[in-house]
N, C-alpha and C positions, 0 to 999 in steps of 0.2 A: 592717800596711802603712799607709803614712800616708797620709793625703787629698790627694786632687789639690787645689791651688791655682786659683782664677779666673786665668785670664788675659787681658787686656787688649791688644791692638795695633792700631795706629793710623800709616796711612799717609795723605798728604794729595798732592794736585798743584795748579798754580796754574794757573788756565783761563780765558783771555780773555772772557769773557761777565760779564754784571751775576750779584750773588747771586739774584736774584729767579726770572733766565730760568734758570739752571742747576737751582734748586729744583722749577721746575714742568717740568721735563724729566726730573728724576729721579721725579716724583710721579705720571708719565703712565704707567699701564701699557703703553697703546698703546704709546708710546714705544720701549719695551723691546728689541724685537725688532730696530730700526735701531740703537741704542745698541751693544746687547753681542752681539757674532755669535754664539754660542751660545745664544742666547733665542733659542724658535720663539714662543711666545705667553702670554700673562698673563691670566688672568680670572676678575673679583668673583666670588664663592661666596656670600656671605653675608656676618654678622657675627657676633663673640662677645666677652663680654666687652671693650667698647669698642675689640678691634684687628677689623681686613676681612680676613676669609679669602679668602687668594688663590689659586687654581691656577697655577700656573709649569710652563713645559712648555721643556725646554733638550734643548741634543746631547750625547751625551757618544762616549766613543770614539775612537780616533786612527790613523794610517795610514790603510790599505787602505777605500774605503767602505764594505764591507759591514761593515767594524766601527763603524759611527756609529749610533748610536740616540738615540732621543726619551726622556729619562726626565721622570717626571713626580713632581711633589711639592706638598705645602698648605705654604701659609706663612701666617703673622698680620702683618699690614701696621698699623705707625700713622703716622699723619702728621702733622705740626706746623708748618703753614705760619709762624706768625709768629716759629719758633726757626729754620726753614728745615731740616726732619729728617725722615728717612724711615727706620724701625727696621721689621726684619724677623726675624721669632722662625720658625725651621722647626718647622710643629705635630708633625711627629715626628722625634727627632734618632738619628740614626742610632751606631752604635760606632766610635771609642772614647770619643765625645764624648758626656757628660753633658747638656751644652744649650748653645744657643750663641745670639747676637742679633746682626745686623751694623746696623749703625744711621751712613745718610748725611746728613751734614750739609754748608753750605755759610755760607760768612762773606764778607761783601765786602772785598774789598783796593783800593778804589779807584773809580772812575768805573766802569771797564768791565772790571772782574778781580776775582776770587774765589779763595777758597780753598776747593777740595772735599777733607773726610776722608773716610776709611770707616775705621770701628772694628769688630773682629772680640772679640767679650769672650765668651768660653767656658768651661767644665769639661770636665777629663776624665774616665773614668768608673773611671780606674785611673794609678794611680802608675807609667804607663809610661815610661819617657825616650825610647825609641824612637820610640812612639806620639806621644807629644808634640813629637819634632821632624820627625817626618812632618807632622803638623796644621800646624806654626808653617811650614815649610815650606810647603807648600800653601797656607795663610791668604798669605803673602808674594805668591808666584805668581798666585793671584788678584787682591788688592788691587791687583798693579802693571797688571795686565793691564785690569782695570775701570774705575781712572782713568786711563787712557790715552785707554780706548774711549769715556770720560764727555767728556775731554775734547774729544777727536775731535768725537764727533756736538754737544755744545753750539757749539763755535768753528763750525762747518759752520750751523748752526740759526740764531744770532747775527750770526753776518758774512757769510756767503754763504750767508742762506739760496733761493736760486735754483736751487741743487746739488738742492735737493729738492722731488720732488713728489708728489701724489697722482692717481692716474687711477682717478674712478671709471662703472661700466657698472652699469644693472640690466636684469634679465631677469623680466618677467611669463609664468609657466607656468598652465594651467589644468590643475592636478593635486595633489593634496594636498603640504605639506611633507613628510611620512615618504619618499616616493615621489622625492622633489625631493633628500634629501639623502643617500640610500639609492645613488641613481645618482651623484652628485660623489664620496661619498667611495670606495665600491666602485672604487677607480680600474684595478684587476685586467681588469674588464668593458670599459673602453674602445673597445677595438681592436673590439669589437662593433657598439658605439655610436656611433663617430665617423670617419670616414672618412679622417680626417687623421691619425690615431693609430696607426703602426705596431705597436711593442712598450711595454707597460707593466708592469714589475716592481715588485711591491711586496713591502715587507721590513718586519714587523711589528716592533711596540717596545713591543707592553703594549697595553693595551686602550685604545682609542679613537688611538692614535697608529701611525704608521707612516712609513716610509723611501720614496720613490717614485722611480723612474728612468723616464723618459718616452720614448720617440723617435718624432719625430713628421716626416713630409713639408712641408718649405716650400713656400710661394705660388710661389718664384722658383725652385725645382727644388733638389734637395738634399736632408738629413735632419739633424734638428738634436736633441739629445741636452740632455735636462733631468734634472735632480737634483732634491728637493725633499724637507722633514721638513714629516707633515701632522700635525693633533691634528681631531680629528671632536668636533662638541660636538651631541649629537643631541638635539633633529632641527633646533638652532636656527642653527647656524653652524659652518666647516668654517676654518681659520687653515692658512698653511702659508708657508715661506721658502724660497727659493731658493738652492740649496747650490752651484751651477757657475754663479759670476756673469762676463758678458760684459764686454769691456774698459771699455763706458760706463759699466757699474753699480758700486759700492761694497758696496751693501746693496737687499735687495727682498725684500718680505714682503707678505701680501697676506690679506685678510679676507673670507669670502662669508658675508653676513648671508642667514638663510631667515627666511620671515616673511611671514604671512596679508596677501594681496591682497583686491583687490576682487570680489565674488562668486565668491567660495569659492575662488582662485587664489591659486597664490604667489608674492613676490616676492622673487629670488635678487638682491641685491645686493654687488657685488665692487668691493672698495678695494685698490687697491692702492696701496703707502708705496714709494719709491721713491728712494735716493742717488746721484746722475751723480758720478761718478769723469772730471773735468776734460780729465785727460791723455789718457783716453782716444778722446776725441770725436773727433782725427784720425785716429787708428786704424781708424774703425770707417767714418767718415762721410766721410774727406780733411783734408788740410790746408786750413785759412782756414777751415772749420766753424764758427758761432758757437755759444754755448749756447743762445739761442731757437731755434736748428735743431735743436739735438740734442734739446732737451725735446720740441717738435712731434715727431719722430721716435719719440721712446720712447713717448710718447702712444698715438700710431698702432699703434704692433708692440705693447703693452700691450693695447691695446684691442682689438685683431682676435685675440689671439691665446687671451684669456679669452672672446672673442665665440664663435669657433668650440665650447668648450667648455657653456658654455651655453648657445647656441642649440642644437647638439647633443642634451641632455637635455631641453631643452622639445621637440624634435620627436620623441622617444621616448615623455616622458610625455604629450603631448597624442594620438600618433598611438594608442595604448595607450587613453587614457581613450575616444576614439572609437570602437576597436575593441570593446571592454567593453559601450558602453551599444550598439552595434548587435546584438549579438550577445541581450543583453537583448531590444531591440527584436522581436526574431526569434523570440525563446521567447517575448514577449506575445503576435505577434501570431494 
């Protein structure tokens, strides 16, 4: 049988933005997760052999939600800022493919316009035809679908970057972090925990990642229904995107950093990234709405609504650690 041949393909789109801002948007892992909806989260591992192993945590699944899951993969990251290139090797390739690299680059075309590729250069591991135009097939489907979305979020980033913002909250707990992120990610225990928490379904996807369905009581009377793909990094941070986005939002993904406080406390810190979807700010808010209304607005329902979630677990684990050392106290005295 003969040897599979390399193959090479190379799809490009032209995207309003300088080469430089496009570069350092593809190079942000953070980034990731507003970029391409299918990314839930990205994060450094380490290094080897001069690439950075990265963690990649995506959706995959279609239709019905309970067919969506988180799957999780390493990849070898290098970057080249002054060719302006971001190559990515999957440290383990799965069949019918031999190895594969996809490697983004950007070229300027002008004052305020660039050209972004993505090159897909692979083997296969068998002289399939089939298999092979499955792959090229699939390589096509993605390529078009990633610069679109590269597009998308750099033109958003570049020209109206107002569309986007970050709301961040921290929570100091007097309780260890195992205990701190033990409670956030167990999201099953909620409805225990929080009093605004009706029902919480959770749909596993491998270890450390899971599917979440939320329903929870609003402030103004009602019950409002969240989706969410989480990835648990224990016991130092918990990443998760929002899968049922409201008419204002585009994109919303969101970060809790755990992390030693002062005297022996923890401090739960929540970012959330967030994309206002323009058109929809009448929808939600009235007609004549401006965008600094709508930003104050999502600020606000952002902020009270991760509030209640954490201040929730700090008065679990504080009320806990108080009950522990009285109880101590009791068998001292």
């Amino acid at each position: 049988m003969a040897s599979p041949q390399a193959v090479c393909e190379r799809h490009e789109v032209t995207v309003r933005a300088t080469a430089g801002d496009v570069y350092r948007l593809l190079a942000d892992l953070d980034a990731w997760p507003r970029i391409f909806p299918p990314f839930v989260h990205l994060e450094r591992l380490g290094s080897v052999d001069g690439y950075e192993r990265v963690g990649m945590w995506a959706l995959s699944g279609a239709g019905e939600p309970a067919g969506v899951r988180v799957e999780h993969w390493v990849a070898l990251r290098r970057t080249d800022e002054d060719a302006l290139r971001v190559e990515f090797r999957p440290e383990r390739v799965e069949p019918p493919l031999e190895s594969l690299c996809r490697t983004w680059s950007v070229e300027a075309a002008g004052d305020d316009r660039c050209v972004v590729r993505l090159e897909h250069a692979y083997r296969l591991r068998d002289d399939d035809p089939r298999a092979a135009e499955a792959v090229r097939r699939t390589t096509e489907e993605i390529a078009h679908s990633e610069l679109a979305a590269v597009q998308t979020a750099a033109e958003i980033t570049c020209r109206f970057p107002e569309l986007l913002m970050t709301v961040e909250d921290a929570v100091e707990i007097d309780g260890p972090p195992e205990e701190v992120y033990d409670l956030l990610f167990d999201a099953a225990g909620w409805p225990s925990v929080m009093a605004h928490v009706v029902r919480a379904d959770v749909r596993g996807s491998g270890p450390g990642a899971h599917v979440l369905e939320l329903e929870t009581l609003e402030r103004h009377g009602g019950r409002f229904t969240t989706r969410t793909a989480r990835v648990g990094l224990p016991h130092h941070g918990i990443a998760y995107k929002q899968l049922l986005l409201p008419p204002l939002g585009s994109s919303h993904h969101v970060r809790w950093r755990i992390g030693a406080g002062p005297k022996g406390s923890t401090t739960v810190t929540s970012v959330q990234t967030v994309v206002i979807r323009e058109s929809g700010i009448a929808a939600v808010l009235g007609e004549g709405t401006g965008l600094e209304t709508a930003r104050e607005f999502v600020r606000a329902e952002l902020s009270s609504k991760v509030r209640l979630i954490l201040d929730a677990v700090k008065e679990r684990v504080e009320y806990k650690r108080q009950h522990d050392q009285g109880e101590r106290s009791g068998k001292d005295a």
